[in-house]
N, CA, C and O atoms as a CHARMM CRD file, in Angstrom:
* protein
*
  336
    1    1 UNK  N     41.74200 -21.96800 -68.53700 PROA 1      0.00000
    2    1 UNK  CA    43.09700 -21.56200 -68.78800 PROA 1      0.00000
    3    1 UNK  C     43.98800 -22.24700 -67.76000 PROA 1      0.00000
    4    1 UNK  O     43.50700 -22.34900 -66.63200 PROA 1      0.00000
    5    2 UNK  N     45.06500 -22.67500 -67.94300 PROA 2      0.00000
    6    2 UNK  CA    45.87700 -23.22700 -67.29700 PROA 2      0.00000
    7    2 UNK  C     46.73400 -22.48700 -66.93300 PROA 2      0.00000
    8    2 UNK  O     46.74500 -21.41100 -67.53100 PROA 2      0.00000
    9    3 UNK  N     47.92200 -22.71000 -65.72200 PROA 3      0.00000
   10    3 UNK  CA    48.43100 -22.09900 -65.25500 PROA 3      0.00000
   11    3 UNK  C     50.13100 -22.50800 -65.49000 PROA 3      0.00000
   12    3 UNK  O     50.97600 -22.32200 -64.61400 PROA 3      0.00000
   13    4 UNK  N     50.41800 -23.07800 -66.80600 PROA 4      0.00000
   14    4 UNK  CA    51.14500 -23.38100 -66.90100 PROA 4      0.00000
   15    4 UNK  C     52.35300 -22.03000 -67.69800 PROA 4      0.00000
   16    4 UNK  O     51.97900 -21.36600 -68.66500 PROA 4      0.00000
   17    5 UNK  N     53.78700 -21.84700 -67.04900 PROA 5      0.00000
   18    5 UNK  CA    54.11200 -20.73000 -67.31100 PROA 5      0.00000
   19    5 UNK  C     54.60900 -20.70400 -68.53300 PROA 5      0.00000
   20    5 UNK  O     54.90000 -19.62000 -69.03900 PROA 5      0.00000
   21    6 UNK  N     54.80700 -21.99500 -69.27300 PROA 6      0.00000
   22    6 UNK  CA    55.45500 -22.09000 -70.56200 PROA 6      0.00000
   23    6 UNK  C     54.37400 -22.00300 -71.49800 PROA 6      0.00000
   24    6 UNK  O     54.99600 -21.82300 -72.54500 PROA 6      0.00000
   25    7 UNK  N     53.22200 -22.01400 -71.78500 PROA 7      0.00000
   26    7 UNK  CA    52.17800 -21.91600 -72.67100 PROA 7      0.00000
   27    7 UNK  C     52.48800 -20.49900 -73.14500 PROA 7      0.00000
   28    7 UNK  O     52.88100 -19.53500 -72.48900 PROA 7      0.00000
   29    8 UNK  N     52.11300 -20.65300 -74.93500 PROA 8      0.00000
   30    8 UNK  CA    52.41100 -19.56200 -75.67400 PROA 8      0.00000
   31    8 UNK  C     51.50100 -18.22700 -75.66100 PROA 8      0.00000
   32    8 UNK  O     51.55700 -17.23200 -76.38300 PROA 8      0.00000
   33    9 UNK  N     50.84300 -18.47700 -74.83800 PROA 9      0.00000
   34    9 UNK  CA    49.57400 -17.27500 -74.14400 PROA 9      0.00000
   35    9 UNK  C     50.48400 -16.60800 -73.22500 PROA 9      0.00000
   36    9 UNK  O     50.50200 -15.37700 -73.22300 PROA 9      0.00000
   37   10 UNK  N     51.34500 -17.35700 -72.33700 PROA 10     0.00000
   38   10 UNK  CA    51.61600 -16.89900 -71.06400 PROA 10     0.00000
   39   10 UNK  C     53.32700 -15.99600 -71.79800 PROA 10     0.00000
   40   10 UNK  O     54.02800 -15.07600 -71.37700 PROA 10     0.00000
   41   11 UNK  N     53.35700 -16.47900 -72.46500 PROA 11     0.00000
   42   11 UNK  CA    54.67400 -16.16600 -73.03700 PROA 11     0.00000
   43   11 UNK  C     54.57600 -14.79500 -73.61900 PROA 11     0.00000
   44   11 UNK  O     55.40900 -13.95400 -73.28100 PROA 11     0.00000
   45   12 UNK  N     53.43400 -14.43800 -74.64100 PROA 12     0.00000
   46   12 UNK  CA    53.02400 -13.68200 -75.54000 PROA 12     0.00000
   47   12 UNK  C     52.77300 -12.46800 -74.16700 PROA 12     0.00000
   48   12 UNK  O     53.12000 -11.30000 -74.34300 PROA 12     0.00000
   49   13 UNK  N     52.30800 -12.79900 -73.18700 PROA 13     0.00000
   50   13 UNK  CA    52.10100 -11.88500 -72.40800 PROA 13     0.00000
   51   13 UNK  C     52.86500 -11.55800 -71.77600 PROA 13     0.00000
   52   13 UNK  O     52.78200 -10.35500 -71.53100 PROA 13     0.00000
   53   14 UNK  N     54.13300 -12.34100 -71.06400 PROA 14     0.00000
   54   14 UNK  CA    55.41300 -12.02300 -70.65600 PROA 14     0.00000
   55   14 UNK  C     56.13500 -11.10600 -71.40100 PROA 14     0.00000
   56   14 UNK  O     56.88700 -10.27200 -70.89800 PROA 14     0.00000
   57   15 UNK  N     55.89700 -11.25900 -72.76300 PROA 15     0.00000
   58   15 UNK  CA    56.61600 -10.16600 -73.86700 PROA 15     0.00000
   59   15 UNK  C     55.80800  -8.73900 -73.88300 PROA 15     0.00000
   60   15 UNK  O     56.40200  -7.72400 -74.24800 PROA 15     0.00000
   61   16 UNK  N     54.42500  -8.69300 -73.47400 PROA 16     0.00000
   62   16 UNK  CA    53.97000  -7.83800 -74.23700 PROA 16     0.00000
   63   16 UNK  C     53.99600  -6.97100 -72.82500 PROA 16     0.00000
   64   16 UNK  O     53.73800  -5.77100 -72.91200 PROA 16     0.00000
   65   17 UNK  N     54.26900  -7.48200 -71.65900 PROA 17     0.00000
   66   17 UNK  CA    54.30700  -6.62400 -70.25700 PROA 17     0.00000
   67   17 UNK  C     55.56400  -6.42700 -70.78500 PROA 17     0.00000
   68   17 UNK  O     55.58900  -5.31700 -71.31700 PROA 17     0.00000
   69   18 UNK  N     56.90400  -7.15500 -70.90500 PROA 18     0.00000
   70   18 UNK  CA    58.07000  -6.27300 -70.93500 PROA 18     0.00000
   71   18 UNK  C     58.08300  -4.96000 -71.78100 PROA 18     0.00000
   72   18 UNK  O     58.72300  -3.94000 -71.52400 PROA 18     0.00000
   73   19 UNK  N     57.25300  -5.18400 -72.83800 PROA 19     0.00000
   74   19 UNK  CA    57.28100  -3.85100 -73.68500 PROA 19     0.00000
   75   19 UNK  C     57.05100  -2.95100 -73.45300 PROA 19     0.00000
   76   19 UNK  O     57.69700  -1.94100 -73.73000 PROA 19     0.00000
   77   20 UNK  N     55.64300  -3.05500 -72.62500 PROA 20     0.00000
   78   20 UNK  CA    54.92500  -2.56000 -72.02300 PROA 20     0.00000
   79   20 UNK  C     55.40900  -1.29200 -70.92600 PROA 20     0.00000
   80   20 UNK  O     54.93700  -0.16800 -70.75600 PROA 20     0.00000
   81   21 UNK  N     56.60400  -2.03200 -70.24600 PROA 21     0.00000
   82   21 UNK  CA    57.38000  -1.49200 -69.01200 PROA 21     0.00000
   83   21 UNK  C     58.51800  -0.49200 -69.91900 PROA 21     0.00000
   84   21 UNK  O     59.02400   0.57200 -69.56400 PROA 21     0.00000
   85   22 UNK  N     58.65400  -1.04600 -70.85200 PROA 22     0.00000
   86   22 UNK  CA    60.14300  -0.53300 -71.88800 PROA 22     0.00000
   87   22 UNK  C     59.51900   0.59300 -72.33200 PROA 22     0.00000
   88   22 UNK  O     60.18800   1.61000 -72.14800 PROA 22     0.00000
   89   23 UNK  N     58.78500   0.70400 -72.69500 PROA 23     0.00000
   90   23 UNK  CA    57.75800   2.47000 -73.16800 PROA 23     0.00000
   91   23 UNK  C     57.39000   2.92900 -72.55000 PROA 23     0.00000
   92   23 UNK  O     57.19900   4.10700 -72.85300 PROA 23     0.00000
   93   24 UNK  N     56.97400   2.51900 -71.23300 PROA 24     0.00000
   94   24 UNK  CA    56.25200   3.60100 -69.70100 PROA 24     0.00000
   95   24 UNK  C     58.26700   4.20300 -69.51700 PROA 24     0.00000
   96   24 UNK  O     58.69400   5.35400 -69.61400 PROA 24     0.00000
   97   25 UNK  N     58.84000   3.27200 -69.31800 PROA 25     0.00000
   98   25 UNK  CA    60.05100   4.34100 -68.93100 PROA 25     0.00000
   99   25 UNK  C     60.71900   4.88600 -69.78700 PROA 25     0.00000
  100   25 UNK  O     61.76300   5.46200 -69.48400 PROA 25     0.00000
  101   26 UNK  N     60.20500   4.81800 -71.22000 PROA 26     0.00000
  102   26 UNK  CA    60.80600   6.22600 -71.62500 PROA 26     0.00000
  103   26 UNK  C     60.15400   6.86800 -72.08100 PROA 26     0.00000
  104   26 UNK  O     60.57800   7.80300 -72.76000 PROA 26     0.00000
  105   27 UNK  N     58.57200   6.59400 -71.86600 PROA 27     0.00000
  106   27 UNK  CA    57.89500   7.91700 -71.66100 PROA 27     0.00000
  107   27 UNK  C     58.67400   8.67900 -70.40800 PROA 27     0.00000
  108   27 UNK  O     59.46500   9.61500 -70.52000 PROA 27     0.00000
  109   28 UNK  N     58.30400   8.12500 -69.36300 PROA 28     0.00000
  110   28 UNK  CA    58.72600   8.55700 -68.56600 PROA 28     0.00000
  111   28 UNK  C     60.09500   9.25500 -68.18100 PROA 28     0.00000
  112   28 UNK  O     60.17900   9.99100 -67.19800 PROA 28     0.00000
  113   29 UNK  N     61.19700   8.96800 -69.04600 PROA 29     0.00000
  114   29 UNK  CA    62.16400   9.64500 -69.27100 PROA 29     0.00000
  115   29 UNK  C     62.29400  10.67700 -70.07000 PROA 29     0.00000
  116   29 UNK  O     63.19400  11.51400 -69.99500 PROA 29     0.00000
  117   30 UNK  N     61.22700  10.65100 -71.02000 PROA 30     0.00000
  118   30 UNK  CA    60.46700  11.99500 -71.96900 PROA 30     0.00000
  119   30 UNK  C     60.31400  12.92900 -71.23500 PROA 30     0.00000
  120   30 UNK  O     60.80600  14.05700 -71.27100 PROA 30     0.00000
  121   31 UNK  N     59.45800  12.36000 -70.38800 PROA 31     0.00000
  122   31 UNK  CA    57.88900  13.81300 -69.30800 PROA 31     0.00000
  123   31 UNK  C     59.77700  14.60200 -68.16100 PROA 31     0.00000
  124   31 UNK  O     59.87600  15.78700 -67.84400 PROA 31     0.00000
  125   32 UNK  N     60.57100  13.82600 -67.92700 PROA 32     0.00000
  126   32 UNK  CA    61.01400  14.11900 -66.94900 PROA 32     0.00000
  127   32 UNK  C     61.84400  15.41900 -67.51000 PROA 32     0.00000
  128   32 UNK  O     61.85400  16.55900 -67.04500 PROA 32     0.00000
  129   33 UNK  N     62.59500  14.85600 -68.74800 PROA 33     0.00000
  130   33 UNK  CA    62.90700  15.73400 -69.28500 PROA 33     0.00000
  131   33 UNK  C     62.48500  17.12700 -69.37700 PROA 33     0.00000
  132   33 UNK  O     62.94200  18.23800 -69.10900 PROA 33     0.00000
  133   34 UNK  N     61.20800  16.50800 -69.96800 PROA 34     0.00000
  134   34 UNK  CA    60.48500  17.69800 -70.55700 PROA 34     0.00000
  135   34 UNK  C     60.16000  18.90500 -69.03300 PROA 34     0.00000
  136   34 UNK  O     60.40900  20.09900 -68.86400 PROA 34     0.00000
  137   35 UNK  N     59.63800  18.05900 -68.34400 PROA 35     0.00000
  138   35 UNK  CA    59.30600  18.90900 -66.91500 PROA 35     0.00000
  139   35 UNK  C     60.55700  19.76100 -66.28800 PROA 35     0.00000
  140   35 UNK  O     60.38000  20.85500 -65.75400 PROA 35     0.00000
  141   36 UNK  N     61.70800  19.20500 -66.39700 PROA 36     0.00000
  142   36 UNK  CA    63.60100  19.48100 -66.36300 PROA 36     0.00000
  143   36 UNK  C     63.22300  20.98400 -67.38000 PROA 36     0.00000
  144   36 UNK  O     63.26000  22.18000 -67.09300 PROA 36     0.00000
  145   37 UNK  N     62.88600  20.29800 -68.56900 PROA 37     0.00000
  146   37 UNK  CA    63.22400  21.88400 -69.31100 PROA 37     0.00000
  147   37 UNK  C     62.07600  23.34500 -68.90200 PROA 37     0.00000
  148   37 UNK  O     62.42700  24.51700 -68.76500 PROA 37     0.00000
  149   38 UNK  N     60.86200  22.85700 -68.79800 PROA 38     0.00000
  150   38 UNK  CA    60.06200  23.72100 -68.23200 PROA 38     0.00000
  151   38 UNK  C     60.63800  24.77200 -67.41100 PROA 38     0.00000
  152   38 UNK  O     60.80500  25.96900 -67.64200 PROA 38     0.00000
  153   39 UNK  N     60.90900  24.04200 -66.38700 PROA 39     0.00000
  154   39 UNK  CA    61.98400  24.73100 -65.06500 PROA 39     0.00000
  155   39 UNK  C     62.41400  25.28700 -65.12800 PROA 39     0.00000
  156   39 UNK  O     62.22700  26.34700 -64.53000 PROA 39     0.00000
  157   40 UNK  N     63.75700  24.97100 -66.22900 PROA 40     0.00000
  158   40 UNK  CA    64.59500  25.70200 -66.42000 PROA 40     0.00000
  159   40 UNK  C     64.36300  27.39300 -67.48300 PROA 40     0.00000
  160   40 UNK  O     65.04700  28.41700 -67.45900 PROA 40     0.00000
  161   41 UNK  N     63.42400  27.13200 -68.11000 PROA 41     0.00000
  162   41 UNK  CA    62.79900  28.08500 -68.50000 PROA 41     0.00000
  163   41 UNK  C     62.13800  29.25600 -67.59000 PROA 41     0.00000
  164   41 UNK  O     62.34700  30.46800 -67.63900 PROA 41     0.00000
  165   42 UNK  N     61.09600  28.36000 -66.57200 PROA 42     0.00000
  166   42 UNK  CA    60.67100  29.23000 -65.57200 PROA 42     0.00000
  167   42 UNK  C     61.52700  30.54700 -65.01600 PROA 42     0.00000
  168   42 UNK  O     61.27200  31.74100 -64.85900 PROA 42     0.00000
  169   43 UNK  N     62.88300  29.53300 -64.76600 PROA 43     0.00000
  170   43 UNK  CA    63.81700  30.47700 -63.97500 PROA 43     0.00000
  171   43 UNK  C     64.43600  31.16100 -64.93700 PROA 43     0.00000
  172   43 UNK  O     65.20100  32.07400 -64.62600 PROA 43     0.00000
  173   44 UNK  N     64.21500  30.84400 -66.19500 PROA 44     0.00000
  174   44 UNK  CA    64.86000  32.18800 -66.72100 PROA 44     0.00000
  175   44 UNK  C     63.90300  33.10500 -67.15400 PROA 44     0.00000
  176   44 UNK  O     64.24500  34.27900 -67.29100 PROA 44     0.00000
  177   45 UNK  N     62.72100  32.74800 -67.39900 PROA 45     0.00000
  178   45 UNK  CA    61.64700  33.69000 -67.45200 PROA 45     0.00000
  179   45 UNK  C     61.50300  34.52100 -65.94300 PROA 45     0.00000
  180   45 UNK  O     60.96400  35.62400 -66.03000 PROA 45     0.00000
  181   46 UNK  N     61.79700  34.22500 -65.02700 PROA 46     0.00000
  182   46 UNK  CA    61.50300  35.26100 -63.80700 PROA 46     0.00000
  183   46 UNK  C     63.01200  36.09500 -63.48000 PROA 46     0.00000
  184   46 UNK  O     63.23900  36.98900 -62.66500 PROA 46     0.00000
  185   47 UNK  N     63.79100  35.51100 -64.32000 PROA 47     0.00000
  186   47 UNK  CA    64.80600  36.11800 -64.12700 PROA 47     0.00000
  187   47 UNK  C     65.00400  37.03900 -65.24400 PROA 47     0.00000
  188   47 UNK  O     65.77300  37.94800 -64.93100 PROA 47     0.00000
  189   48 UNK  N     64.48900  37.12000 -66.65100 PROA 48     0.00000
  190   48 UNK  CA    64.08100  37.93300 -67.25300 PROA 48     0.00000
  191   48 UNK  C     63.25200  38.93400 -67.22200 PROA 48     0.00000
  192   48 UNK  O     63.23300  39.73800 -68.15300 PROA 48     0.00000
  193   49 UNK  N     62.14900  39.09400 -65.78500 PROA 49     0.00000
  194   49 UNK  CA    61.48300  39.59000 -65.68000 PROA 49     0.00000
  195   49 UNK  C     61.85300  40.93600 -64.53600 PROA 49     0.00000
  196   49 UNK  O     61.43700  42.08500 -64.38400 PROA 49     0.00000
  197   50 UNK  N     62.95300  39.97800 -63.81500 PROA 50     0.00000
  198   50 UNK  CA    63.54000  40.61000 -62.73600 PROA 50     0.00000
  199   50 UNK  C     64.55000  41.53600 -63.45000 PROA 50     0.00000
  200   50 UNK  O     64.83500  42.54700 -62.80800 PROA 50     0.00000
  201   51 UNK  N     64.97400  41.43100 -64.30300 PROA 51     0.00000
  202   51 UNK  CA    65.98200  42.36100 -64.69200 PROA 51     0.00000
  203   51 UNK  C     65.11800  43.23800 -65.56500 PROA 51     0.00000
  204   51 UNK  O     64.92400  44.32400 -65.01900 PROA 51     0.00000
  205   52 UNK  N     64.77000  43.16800 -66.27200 PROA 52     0.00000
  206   52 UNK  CA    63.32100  44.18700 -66.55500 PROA 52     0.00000
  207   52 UNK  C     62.74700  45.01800 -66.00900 PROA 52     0.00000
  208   52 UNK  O     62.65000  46.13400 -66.51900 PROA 52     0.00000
  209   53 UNK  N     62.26300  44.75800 -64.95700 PROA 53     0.00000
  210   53 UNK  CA    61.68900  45.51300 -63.43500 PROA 53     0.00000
  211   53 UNK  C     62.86800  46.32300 -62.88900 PROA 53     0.00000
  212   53 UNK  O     62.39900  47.37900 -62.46400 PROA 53     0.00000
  213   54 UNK  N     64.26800  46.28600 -62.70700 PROA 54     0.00000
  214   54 UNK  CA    65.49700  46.61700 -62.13800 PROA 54     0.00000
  215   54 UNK  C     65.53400  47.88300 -63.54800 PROA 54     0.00000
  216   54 UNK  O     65.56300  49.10600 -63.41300 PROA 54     0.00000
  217   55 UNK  N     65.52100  47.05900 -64.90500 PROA 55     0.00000
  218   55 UNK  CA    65.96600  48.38600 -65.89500 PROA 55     0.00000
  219   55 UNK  C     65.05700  49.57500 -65.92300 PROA 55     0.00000
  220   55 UNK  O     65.53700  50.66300 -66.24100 PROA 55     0.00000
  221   56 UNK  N     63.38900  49.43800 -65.52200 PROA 56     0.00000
  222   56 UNK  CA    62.51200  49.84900 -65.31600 PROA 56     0.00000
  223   56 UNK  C     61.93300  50.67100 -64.19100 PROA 56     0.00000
  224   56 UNK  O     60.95800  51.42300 -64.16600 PROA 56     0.00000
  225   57 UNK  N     62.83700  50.30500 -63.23500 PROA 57     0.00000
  226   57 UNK  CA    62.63600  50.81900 -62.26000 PROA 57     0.00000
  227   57 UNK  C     63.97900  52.39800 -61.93200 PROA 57     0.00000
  228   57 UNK  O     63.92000  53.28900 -61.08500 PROA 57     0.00000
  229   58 UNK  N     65.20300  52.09200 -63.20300 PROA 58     0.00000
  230   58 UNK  CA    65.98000  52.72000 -63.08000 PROA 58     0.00000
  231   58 UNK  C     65.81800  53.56100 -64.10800 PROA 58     0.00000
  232   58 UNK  O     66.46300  54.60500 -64.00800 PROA 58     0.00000
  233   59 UNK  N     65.20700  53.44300 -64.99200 PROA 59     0.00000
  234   59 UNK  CA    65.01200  54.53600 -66.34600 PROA 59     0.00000
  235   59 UNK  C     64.18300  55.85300 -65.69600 PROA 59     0.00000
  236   59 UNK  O     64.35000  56.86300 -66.37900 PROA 59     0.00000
  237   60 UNK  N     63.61500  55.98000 -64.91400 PROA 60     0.00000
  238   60 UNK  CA    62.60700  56.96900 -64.36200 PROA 60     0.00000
  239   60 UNK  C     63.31900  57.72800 -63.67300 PROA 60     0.00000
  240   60 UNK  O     63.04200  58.91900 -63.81700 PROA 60     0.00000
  241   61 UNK  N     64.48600  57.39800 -62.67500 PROA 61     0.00000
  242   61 UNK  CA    65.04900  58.57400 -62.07300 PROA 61     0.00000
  243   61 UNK  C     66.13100  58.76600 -63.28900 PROA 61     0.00000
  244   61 UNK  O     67.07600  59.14900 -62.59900 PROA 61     0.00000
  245   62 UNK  N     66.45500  58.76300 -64.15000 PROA 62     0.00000
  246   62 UNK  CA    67.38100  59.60500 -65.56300 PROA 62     0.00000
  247   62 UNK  C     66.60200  60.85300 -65.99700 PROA 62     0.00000
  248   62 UNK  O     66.98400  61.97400 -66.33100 PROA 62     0.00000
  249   63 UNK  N     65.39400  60.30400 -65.88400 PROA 63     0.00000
  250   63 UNK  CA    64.84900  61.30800 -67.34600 PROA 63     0.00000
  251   63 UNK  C     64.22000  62.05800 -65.31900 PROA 63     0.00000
  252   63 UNK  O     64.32300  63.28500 -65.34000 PROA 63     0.00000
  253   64 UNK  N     64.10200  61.94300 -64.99900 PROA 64     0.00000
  254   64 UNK  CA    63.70700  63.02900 -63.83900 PROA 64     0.00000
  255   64 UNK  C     64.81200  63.94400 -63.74700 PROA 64     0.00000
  256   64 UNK  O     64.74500  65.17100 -63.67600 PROA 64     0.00000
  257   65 UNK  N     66.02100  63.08400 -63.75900 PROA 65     0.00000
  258   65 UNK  CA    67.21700  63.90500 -63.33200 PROA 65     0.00000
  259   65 UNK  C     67.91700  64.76400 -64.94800 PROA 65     0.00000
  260   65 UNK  O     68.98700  65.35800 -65.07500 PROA 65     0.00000
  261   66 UNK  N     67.03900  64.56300 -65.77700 PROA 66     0.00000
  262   66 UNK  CA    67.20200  65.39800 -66.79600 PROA 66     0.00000
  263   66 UNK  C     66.47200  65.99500 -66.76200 PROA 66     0.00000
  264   66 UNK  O     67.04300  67.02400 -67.12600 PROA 66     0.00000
  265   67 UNK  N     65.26100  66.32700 -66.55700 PROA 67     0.00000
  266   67 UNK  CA    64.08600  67.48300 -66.94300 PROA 67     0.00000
  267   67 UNK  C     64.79600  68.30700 -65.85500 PROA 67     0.00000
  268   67 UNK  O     65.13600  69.45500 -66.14000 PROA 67     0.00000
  269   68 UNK  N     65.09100  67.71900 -64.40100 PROA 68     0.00000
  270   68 UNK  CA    65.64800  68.95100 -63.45900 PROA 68     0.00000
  271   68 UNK  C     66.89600  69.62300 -63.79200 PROA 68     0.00000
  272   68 UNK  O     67.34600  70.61100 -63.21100 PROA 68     0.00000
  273   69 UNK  N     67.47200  68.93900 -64.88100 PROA 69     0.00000
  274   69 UNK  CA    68.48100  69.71900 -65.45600 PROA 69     0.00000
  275   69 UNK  C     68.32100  70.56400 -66.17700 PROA 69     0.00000
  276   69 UNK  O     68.77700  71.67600 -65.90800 PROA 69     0.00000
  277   70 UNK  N     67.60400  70.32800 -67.36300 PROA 70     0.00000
  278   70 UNK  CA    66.92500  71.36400 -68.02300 PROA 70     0.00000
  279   70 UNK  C     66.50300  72.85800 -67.67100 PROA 70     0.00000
  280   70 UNK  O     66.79200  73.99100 -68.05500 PROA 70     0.00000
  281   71 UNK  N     65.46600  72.11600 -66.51700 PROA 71     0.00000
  282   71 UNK  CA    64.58800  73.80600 -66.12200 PROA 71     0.00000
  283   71 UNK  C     65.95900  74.31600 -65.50800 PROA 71     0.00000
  284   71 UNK  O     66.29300  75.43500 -65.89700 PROA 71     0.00000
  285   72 UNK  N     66.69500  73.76800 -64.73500 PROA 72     0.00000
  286   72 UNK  CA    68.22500  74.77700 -63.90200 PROA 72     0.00000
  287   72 UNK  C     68.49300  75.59000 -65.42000 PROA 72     0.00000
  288   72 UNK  O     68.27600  76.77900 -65.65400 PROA 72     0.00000
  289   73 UNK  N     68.89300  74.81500 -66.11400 PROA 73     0.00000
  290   73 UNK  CA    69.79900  75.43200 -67.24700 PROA 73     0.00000
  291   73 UNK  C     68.44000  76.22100 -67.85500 PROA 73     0.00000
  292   73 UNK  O     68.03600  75.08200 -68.08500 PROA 73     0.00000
  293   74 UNK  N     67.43400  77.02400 -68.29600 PROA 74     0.00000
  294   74 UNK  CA    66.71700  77.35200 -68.52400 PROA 74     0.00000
  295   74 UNK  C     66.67700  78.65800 -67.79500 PROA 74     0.00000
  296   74 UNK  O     66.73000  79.81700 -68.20600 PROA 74     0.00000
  297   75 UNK  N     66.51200  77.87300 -65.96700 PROA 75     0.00000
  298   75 UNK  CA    66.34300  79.06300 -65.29300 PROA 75     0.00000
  299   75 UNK  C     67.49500  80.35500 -65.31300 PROA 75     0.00000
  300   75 UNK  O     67.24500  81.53300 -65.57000 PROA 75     0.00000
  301   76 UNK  N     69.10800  79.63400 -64.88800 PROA 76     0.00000
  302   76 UNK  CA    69.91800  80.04400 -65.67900 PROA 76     0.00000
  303   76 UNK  C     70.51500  80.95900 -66.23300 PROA 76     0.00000
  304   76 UNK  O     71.37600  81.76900 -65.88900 PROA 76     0.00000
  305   77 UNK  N     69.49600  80.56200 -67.89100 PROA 77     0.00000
  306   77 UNK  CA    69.63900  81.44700 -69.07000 PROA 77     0.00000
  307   77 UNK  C     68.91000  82.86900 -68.80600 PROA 77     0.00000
  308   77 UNK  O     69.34300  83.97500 -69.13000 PROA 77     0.00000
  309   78 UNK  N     67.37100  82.49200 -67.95900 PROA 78     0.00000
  310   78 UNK  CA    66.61500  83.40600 -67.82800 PROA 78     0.00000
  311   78 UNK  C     67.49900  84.52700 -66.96700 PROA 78     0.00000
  312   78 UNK  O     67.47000  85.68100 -67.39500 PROA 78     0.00000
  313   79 UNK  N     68.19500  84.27400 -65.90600 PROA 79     0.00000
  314   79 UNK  CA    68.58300  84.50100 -64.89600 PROA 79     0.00000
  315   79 UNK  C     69.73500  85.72900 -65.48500 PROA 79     0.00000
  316   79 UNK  O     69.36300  86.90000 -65.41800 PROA 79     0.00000
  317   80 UNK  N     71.29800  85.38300 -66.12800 PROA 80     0.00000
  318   80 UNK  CA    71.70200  86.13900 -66.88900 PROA 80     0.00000
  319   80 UNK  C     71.21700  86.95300 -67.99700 PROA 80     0.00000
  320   80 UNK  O     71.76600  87.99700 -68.34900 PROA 80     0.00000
  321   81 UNK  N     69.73800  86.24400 -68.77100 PROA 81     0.00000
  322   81 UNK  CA    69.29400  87.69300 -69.39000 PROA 81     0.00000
  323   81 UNK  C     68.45900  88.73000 -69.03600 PROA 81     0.00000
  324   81 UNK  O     68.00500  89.60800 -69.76900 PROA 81     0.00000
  325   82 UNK  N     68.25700  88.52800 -67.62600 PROA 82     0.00000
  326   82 UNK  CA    67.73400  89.60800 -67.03000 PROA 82     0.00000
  327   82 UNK  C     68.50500  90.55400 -66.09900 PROA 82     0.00000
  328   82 UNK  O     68.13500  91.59400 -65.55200 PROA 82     0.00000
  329   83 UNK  N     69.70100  89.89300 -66.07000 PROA 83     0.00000
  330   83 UNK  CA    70.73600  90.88000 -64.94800 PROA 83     0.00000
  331   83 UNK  C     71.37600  91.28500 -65.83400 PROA 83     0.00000
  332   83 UNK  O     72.52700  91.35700 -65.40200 PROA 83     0.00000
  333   84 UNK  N     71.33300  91.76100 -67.32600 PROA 84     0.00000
  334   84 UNK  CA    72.08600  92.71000 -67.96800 PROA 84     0.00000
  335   84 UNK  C     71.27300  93.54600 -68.06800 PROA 84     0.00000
  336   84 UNK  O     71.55000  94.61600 -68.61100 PROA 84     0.00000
C-alpha cells in the first residue's frame, strides 16, 4: 500500500472517518440529552417524594386531633347526662 494521500483508498477512508466522527457526536448529543432528562426527572421524583412524606407526615396529627375531639365531646355528653 502506498502512502500516497490522494489514492481512492485513502480518500474512501477520509470520508468514511468523517462520518464516522458525524454520528459519534450525535450520538453523543443523544446520550447527553438523554442523561439531561434523566436528571431532571430524578429531581422531580425526589421532590415528589418529599412532598409526600411532608403530606404524610401531616395527615396523622388531624385524625389524632379528631379522635381527641370526639372522646371530649362524648365525654361531655356523658358528663351533662349524668348531672341531671
Amino acid at each position: 500500500m502506498t502512502n500516497d494521500p490522494t489514492s481512492p483508498v485513502a480518500l474512501e477512508l477520509e470520508r468514511l472517518r468523517g462520518t464516522m466522527e458525524a454520528g459519534f457526536a450525535r450520538v453523543d448529543g443523544s446520550l447527553a440529552l438523554l442523561v439531561q432528562r434523566s436528571d431532571q426527572t430524578d429531581k422531580q421524583l425526589a421532590d415528589h417524594e418529599a412532598r409526600l412524606d411532608a403530606l404524610e407526615r401531616n395527615r396523622w396529627p388531624l385524625a389524632g386531633i379528631g379522635a381527641v375531639t370526639a372522646v371530649a365531646g362524648v365525654a361531655v355528653s356523658v358528663f351533662q347526662l349524668t348531672a341531671r
